[in-house]
C-alpha positions in Angstrom: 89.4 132.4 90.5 91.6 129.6 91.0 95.2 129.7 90.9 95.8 127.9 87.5 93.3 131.0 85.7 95.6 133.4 87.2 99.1 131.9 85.9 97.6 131.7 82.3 95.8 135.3 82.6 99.9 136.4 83.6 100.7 134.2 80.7 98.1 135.5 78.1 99.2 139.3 78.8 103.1 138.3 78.4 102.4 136.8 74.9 100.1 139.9 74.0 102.9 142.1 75.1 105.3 140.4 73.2 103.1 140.9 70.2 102.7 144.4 70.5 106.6 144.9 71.4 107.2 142.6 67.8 104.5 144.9 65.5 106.4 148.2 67.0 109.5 147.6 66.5 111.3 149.7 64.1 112.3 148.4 61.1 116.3 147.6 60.3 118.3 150.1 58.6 118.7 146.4 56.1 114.7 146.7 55.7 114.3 150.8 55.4 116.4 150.7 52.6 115.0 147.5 50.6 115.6 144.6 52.0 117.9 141.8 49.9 116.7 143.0 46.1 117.8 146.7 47.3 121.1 145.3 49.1 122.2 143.7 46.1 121.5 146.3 43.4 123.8 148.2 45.5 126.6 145.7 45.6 126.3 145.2 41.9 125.7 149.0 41.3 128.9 149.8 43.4 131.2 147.1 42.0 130.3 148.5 38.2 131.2 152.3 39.2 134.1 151.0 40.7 135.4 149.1 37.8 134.8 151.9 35.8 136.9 154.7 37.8 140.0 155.0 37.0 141.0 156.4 40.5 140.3 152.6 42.0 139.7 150.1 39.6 143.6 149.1 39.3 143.2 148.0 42.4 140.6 144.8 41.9 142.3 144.0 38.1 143.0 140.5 39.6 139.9 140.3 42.1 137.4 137.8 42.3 134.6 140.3 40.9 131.4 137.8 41.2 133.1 136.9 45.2 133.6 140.9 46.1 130.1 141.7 44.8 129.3 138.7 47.1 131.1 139.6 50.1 129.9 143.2 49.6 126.7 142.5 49.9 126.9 140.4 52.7 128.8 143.0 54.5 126.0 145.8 53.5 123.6 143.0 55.3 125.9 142.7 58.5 126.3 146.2 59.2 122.5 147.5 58.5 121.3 144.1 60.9 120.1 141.9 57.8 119.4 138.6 58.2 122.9 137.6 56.6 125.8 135.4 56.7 128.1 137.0 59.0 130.8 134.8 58.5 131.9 135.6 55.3 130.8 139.7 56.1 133.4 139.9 58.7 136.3 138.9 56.3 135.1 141.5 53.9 136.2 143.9 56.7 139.7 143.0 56.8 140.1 143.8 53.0 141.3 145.0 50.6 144.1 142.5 49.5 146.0 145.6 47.7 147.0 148.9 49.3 144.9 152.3 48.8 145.9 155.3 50.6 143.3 157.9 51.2 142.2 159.7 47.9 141.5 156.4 46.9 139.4 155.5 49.8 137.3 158.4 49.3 137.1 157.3 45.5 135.6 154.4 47.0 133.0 156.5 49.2 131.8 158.8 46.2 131.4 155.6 43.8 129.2 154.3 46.4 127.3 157.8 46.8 126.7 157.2 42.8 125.6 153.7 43.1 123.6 154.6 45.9 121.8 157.3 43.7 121.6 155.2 40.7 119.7 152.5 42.5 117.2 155.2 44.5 118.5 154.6 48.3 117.3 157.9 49.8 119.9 160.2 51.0 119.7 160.0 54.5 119.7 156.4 54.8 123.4 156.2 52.7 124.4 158.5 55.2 123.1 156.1 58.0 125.0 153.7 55.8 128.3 155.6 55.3 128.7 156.4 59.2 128.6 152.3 59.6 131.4 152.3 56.7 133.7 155.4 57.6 135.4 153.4 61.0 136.7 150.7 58.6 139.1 153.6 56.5 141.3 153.3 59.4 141.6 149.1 58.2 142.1 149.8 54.6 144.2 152.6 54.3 147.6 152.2 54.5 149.5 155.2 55.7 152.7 156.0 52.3 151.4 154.3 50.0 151.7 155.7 46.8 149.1 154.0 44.2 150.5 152.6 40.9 150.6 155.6 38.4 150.6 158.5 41.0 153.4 160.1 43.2 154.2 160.3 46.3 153.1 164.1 48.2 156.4 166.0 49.8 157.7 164.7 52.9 156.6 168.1 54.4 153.0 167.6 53.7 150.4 165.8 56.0 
């Protein structure tokens, strides 16, 4: 065998290796749960339930809604490795513009449980989802805030 066959034997096995390695890999948590048509029913899904619970909705009366249903999406993609524009996912993190405090944070969780259900995403992938979303309360809450309409708890409570 000359020295040439043995390189592109070395060669051949690498690139069926490779192949292998590509057909096994596991699927994205983006692809498991539906790829972009899924991703976006949810956005879309999530932004309606939201607009329609009065526990949150106050809170996007002057919002962009077409751009949030947008960025949403995008940051769904980001977060379950989508092939997405990460750019404009990233800013969705630092939002809200407006202040919640924690009830309405969880608002926000359980709307996304219904849209979630509404749109058939199997229960333990929202959960895979929701672990992704839960660091990001510490971003978005804002610690004594008291929500338009609501009051305040006593200074004693936690």
């Amino acid at each position: 065998m000359r020295p040439g066959d043995r390189f592109l034997q070395g060669l051949q096995v690498m690139v069926l290796m490779f192949a292998v390695a590509a057909a096994n890999a596991s699927p994205t948590l983006y692809e498991r749960m539906g790829g972009e048509a899924k991703m976006k029913a949810i956005a879309e899904e999530f932004t309606n339930v939201i607009l329609a619970d009065d526990r949150i909705n106050f809170t996007f009366a002057d919002a962009d809604i077409a751009k949030f249903k947008k960025l949403i999406f995008e940051q769904f993609c980001e977060l379950t490795r989508g092939p997405c524009n990460t750019q404009d996912a990233t800013c969705t993190r630092r939002t809200p513009s407006s202040n919640i405090n924690n009830a309405q944070f969880n608002a926000l969780a359980e709307d996304l449980y219904i849209a979630f259900d509404r749109v058939h995403v199997p229960y333990r992938l929202q959960n895979k989802l929701m672990v992704l979303l839960a660091p990001m309360q510490k971003d978005v809450v804002k610690p004594g805030f008291v929500a338009p309409g609501t009051q305040a708890p006593p200074v004693n409570v936690r």
